[in-house]
N, CA, C and O atoms as a GROMACS GRO file, in nm:
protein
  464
    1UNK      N    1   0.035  -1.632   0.996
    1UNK     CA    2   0.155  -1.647   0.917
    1UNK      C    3   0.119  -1.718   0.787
    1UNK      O    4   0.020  -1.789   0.766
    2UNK      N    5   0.229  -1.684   0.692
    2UNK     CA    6   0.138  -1.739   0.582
    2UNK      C    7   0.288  -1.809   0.493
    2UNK      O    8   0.388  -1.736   0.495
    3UNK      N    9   0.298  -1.921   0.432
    3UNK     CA   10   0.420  -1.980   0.392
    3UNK      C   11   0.433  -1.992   0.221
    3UNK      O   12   0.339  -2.047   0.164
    4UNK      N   13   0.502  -1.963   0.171
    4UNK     CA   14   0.485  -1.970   0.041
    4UNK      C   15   0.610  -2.059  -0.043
    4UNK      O   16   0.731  -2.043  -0.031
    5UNK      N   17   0.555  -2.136  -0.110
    5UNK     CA   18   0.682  -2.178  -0.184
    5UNK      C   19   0.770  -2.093  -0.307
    5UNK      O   20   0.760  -1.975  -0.339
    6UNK      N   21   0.844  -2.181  -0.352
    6UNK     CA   22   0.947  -2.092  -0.472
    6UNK      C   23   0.840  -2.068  -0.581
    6UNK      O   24   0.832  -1.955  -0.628
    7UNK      N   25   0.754  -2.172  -0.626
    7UNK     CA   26   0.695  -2.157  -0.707
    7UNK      C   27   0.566  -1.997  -0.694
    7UNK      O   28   0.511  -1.946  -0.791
    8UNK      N   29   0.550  -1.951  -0.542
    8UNK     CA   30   0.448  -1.864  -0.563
    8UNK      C   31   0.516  -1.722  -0.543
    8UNK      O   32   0.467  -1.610  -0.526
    9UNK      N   33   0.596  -1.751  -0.549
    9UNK     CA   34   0.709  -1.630  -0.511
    9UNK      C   35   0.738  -1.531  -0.608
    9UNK      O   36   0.814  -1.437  -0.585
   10UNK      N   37   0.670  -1.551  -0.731
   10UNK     CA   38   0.690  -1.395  -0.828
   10UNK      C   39   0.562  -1.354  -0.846
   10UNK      O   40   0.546  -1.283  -0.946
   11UNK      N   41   0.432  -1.383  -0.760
   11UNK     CA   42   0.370  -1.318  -0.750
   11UNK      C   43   0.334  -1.192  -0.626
   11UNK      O   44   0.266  -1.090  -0.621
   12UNK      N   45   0.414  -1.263  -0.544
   12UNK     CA   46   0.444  -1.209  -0.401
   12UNK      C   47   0.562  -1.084  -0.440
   12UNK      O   48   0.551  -0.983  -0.369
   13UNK      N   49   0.674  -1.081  -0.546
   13UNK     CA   50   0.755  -1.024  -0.587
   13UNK      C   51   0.701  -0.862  -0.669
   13UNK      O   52   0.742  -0.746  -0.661
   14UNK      N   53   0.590  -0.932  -0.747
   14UNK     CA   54   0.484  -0.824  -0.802
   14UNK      C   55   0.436  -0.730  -0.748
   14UNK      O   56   0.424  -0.612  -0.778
   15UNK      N   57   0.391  -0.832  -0.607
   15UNK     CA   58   0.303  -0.774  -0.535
   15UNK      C   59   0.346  -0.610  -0.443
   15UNK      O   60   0.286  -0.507  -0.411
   16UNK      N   61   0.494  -0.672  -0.429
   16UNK     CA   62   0.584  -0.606  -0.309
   16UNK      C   63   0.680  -0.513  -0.364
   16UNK      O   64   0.744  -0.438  -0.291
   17UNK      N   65   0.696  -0.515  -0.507
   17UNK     CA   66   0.800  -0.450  -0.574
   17UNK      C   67   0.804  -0.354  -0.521
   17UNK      O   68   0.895  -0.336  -0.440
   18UNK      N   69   0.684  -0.228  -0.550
   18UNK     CA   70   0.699  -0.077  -0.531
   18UNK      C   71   0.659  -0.034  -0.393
   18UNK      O   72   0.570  -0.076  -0.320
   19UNK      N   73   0.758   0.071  -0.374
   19UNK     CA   74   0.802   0.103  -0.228
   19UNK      C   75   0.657   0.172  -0.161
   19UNK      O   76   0.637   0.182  -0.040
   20UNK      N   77   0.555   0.219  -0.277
   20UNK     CA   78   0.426   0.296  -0.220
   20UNK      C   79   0.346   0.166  -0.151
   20UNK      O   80   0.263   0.194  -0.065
   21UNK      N   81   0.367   0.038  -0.183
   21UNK     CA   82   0.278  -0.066  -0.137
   21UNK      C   83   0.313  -0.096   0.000
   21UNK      O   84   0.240  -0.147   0.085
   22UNK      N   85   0.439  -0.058   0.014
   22UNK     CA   86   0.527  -0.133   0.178
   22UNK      C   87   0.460   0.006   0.261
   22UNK      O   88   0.413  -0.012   0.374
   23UNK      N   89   0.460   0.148   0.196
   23UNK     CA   90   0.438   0.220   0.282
   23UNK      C   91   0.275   0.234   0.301
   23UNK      O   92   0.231   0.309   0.387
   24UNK      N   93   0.192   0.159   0.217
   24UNK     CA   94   0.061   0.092   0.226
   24UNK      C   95  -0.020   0.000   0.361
   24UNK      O   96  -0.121   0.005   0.430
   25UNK      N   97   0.120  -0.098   0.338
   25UNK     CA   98   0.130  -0.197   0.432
   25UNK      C   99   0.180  -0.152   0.578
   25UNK      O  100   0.134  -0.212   0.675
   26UNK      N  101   0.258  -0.064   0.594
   26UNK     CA  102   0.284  -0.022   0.734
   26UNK      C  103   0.240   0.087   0.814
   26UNK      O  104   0.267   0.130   0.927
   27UNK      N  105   0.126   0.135   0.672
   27UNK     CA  106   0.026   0.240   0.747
   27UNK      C  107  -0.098   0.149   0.787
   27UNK      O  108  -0.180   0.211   0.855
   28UNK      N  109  -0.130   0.018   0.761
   28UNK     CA  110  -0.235  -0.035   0.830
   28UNK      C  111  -0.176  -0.125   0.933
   28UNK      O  112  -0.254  -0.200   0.992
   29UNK      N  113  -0.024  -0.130   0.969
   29UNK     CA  114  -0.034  -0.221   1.057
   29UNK      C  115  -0.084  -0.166   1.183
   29UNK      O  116  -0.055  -0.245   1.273
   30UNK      N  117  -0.158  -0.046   1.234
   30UNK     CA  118  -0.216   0.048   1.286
   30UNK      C  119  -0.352   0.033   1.310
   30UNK      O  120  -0.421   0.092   1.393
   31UNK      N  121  -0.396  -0.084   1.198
   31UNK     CA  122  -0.528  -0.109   1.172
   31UNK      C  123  -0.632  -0.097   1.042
   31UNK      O  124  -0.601  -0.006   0.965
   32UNK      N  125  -0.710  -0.147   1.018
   32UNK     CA  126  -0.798  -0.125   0.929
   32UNK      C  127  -0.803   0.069   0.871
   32UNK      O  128  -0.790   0.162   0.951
   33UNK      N  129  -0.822   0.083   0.741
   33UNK     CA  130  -0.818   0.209   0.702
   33UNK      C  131  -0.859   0.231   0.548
   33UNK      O  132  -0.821   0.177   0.444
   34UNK      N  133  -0.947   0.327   0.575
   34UNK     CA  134  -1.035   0.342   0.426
   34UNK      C  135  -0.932   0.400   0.320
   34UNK      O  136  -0.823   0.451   0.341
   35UNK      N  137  -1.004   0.375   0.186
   35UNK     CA  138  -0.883   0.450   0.061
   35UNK      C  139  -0.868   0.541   0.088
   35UNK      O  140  -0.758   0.584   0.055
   36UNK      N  141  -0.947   0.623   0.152
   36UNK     CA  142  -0.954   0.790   0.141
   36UNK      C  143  -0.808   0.825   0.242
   36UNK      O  144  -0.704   0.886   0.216
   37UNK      N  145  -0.862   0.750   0.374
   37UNK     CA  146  -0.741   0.757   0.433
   37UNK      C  147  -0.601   0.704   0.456
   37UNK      O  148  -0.519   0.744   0.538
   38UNK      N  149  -0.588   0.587   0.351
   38UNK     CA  150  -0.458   0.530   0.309
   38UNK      C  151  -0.408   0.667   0.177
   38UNK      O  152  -0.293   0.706   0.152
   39UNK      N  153  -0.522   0.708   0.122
   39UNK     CA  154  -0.469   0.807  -0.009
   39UNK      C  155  -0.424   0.948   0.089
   39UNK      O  156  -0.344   1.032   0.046
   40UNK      N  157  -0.474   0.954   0.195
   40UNK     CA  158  -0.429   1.093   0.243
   40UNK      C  159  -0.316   1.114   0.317
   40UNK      O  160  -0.257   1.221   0.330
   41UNK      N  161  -0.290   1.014   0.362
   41UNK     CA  162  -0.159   0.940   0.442
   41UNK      C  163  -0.038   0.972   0.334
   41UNK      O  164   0.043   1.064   0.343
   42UNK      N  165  -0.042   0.907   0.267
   42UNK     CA  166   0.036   0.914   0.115
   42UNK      C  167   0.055   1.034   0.074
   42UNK      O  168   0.171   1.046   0.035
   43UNK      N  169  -0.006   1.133   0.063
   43UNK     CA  170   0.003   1.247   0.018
   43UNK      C  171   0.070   1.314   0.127
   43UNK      O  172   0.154   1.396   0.091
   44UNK      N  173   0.057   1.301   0.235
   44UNK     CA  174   0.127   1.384   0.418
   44UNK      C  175   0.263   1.288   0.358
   44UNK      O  176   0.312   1.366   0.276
   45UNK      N  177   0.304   1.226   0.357
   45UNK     CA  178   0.424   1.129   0.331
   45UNK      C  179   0.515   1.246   0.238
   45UNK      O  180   0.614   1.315   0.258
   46UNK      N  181   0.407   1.220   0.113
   46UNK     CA  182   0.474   1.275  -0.028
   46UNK      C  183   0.541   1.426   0.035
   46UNK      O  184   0.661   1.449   0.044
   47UNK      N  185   0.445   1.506   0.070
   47UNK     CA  186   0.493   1.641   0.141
   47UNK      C  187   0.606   1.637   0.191
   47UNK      O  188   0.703   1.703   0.156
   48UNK      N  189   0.599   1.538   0.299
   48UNK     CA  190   0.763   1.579   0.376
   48UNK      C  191   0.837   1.491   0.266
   48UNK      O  192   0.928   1.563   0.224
   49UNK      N  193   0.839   1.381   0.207
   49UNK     CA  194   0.949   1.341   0.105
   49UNK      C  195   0.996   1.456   0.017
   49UNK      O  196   1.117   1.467  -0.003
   50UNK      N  197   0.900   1.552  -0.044
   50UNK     CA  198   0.915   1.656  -0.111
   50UNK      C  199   1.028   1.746  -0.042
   50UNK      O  200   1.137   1.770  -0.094
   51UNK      N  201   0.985   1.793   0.088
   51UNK     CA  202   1.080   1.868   0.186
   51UNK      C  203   1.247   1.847   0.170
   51UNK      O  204   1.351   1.895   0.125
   52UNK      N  205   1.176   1.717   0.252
   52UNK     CA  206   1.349   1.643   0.238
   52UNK      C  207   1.420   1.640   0.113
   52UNK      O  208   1.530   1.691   0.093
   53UNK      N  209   1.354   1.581   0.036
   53UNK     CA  210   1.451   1.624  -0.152
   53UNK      C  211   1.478   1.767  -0.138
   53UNK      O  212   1.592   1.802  -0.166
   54UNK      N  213   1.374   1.880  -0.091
   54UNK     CA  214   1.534   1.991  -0.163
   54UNK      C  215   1.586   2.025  -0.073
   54UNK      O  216   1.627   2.140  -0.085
   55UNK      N  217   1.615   1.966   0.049
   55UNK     CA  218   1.715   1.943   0.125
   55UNK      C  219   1.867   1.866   0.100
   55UNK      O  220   1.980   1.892   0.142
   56UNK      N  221   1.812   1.756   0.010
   56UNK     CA  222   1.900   1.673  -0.057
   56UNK      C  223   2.029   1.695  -0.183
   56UNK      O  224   2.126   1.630  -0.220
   57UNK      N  225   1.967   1.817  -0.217
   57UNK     CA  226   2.036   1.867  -0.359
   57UNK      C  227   2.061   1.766  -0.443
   57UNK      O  228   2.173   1.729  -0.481
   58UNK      N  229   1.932   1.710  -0.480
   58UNK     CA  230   1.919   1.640  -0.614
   58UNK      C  231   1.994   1.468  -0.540
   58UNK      O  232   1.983   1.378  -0.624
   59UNK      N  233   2.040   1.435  -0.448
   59UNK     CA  234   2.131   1.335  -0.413
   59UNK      C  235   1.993   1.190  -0.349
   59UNK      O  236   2.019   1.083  -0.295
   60UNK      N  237   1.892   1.233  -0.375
   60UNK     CA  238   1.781   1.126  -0.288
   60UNK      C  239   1.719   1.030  -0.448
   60UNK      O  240   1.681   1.083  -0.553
   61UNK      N  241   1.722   0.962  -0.434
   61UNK     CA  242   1.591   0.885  -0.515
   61UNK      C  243   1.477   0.797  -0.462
   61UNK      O  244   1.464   0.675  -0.450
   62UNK      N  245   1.407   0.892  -0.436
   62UNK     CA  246   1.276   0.865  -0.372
   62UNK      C  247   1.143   0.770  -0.421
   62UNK      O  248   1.073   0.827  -0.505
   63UNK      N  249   1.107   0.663  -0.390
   63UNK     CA  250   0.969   0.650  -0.444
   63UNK      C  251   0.872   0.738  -0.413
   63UNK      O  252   0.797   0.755  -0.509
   64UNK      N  253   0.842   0.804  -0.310
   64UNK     CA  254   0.693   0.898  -0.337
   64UNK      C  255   0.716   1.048  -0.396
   64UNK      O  256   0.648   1.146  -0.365
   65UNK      N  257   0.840   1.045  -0.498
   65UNK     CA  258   0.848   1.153  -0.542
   65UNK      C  259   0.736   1.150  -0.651
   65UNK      O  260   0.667   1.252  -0.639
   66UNK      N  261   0.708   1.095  -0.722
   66UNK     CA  262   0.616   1.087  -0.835
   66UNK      C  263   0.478   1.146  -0.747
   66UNK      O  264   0.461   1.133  -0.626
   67UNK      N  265   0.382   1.215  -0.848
   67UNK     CA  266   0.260   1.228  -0.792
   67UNK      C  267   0.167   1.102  -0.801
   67UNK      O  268   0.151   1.022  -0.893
   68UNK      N  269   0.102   1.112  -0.657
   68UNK     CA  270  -0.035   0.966  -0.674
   68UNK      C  271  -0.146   1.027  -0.733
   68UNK      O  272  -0.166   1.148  -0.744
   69UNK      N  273  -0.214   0.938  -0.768
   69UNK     CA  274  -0.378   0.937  -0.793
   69UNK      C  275  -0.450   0.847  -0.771
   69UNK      O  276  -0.417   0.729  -0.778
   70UNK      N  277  -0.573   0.894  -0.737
   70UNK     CA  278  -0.675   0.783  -0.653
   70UNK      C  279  -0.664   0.645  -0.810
   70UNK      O  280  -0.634   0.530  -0.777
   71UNK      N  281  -0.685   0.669  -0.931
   71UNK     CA  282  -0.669   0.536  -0.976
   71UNK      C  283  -0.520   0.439  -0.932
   71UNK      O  284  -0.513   0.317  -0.949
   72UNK      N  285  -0.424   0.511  -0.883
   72UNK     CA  286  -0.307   0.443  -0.960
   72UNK      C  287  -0.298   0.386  -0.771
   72UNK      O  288  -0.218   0.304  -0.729
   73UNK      N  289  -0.397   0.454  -0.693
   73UNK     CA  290  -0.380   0.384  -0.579
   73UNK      C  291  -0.472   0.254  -0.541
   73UNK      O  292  -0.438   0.162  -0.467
   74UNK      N  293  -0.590   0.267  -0.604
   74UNK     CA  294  -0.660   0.168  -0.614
   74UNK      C  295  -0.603   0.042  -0.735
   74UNK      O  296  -0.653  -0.070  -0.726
   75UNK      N  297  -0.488   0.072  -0.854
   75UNK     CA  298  -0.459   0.013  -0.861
   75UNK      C  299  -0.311  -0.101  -0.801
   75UNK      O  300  -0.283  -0.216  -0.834
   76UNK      N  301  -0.238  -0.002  -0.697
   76UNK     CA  302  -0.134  -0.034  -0.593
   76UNK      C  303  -0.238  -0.155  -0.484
   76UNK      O  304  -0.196  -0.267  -0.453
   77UNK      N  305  -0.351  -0.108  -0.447
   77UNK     CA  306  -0.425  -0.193  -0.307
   77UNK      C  307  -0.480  -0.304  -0.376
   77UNK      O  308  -0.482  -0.410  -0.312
   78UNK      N  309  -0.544  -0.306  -0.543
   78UNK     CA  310  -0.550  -0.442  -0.618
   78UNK      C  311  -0.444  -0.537  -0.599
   78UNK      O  312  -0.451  -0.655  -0.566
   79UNK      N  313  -0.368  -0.481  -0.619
   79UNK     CA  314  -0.191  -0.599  -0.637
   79UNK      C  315  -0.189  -0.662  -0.512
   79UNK      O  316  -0.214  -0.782  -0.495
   80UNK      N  317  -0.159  -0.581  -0.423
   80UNK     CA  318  -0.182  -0.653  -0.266
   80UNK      C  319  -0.281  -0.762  -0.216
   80UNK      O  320  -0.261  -0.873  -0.166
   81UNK      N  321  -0.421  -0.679  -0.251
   81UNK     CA  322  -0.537  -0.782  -0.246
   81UNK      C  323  -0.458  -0.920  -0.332
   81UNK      O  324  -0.414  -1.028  -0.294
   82UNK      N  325  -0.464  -0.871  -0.427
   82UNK     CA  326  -0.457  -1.027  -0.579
   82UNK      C  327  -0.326  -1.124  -0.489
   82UNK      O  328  -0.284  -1.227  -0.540
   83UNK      N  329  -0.288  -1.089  -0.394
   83UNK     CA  330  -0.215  -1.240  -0.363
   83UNK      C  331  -0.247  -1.238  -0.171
   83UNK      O  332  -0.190  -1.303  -0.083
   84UNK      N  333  -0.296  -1.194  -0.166
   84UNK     CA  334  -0.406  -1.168   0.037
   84UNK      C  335  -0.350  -1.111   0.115
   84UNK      O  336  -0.363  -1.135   0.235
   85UNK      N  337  -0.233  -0.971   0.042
   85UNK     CA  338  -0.150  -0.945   0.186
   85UNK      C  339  -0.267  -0.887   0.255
   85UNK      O  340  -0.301  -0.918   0.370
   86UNK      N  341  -0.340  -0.783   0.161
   86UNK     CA  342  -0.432  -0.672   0.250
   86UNK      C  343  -0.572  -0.766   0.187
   86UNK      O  344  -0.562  -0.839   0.088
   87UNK      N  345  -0.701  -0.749   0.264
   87UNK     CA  346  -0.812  -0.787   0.257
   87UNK      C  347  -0.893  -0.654   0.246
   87UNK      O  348  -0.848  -0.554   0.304
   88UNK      N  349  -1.047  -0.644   0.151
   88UNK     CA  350  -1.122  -0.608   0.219
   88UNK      C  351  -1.196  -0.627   0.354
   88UNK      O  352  -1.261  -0.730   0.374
   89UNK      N  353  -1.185  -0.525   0.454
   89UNK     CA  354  -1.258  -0.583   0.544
   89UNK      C  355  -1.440  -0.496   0.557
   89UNK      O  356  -1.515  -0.534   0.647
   90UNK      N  357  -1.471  -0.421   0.491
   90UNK     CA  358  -1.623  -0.383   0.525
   90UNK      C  359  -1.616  -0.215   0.414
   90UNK      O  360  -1.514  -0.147   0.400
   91UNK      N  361  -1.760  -0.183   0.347
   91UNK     CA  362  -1.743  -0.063   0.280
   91UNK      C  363  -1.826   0.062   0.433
   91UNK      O  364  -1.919   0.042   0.511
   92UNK      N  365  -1.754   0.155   0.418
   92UNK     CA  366  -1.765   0.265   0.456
   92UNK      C  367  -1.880   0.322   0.412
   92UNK      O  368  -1.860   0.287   0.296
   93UNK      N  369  -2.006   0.391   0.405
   93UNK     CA  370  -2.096   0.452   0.368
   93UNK      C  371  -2.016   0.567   0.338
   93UNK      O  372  -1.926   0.595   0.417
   94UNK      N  373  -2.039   0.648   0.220
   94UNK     CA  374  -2.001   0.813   0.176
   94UNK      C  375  -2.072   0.906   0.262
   94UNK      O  376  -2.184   0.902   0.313
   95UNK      N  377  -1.999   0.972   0.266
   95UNK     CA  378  -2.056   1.125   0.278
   95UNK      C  379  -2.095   1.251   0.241
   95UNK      O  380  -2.152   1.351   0.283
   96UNK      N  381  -2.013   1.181   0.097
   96UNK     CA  382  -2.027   1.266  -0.001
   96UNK      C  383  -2.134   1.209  -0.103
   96UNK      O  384  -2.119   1.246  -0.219
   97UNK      N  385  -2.237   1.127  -0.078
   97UNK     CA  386  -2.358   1.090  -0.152
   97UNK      C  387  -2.254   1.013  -0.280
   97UNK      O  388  -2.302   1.003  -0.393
   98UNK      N  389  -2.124   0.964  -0.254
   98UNK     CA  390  -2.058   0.875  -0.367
   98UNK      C  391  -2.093   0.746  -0.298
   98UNK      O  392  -2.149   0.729  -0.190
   99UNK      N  393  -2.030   0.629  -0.412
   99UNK     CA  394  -2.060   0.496  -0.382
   99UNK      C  395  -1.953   0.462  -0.257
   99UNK      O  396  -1.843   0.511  -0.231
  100UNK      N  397  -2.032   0.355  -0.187
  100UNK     CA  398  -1.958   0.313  -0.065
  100UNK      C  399  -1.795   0.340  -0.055
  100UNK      O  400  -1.743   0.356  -0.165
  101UNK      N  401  -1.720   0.346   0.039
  101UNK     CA  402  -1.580   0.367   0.052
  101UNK      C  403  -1.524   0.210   0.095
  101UNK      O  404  -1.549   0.153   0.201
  102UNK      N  405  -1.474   0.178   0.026
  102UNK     CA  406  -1.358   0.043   0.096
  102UNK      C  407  -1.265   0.101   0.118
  102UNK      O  408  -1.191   0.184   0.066
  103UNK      N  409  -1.293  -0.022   0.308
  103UNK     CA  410  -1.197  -0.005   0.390
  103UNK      C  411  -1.145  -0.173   0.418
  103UNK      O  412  -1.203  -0.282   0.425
  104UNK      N  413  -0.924  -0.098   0.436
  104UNK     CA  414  -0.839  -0.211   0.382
  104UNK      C  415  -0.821  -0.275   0.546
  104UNK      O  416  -0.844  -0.211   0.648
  105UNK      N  417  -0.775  -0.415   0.540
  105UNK     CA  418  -0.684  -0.444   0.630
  105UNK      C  419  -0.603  -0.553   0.610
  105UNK      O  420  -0.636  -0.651   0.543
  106UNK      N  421  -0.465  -0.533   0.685
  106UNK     CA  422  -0.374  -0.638   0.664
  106UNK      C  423  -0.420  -0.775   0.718
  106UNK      O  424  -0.462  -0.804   0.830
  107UNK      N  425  -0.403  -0.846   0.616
  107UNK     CA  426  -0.446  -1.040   0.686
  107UNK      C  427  -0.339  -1.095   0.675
  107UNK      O  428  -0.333  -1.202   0.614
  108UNK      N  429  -0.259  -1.055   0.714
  108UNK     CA  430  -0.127  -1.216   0.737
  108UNK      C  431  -0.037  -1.079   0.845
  108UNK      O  432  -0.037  -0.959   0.819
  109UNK      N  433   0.026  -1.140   0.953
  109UNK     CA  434   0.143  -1.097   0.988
  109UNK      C  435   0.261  -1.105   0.956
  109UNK      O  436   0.349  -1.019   0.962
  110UNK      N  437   0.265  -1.216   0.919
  110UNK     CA  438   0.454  -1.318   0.843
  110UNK      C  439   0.411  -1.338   0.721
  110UNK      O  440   0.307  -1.385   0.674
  111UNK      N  441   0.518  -1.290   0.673
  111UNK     CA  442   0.492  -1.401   0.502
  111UNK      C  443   0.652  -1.445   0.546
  111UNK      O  444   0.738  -1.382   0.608
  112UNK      N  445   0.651  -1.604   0.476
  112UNK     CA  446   0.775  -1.683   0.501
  112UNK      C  447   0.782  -1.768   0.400
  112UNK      O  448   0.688  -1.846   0.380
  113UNK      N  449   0.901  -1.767   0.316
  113UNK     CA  450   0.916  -1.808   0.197
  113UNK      C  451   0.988  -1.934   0.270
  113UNK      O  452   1.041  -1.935   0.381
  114UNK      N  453   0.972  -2.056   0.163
  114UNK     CA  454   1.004  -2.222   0.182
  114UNK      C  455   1.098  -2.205   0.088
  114UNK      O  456   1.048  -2.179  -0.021
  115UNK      N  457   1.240  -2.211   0.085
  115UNK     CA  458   1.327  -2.182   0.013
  115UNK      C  459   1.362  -2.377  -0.038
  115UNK      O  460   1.463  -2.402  -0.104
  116UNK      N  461   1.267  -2.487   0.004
  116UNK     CA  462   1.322  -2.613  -0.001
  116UNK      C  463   1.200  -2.642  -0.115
  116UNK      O  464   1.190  -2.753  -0.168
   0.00000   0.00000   0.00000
């Protein structure tokens, strides 16, 4: 568990704003998981969000309607890191003869704001 005061609380606010980071965060509470497979997760997400909107007739406002990209996801898992929700925990060797793969995991169970 991890406790935060008022004062650290708009970085935690930063951190948590956008809805792709929560659905970040509740695809590892499952466990540790490389970018490749937090980015592919995201994209199976985006699909059926896609579905469901034109089901919706224009009436949904979705966060994973926008398209991702591997930068803009590595820059979503920075934000997280930069205040400890998610940790690196170990790089993945490639398979594709690219540089190592980091793989994420959640380090805190509670975050609990000190409202005193």
């Amino acid at each position: 568990m991890k406790e935060i005061d008022l004062s650290e609380i708009e970085d935690y606010v930063r951190a948590l704003h956008c809805g792709i980071r929560w659905k970040i965060i509740e695809y590892l509470r499952d466990g540790p998981k490389s970018s490749d497979e937090i980015f592919n997760h995201l994209m199976e997400l985006r699909e059926k969000v896609a579905e469901d909107m034109r089901n919706c007739k224009g009436e949904c406002n979705h966060v994973m309607k926008r398209e991702l990209k591997k930068p803009t996801l590595y820059y979503h898992l920075r934000e997280l890191e930069s205040v400890g929700i998610i940790t690196l925990e170990e790089y993945k060797p490639s398979e594709q003869k690219r540089a190592p793969e980091k793989v994420w995991k959640l380090s805190m169970k509670k975050l609990t704001i000190n409202l005193k």
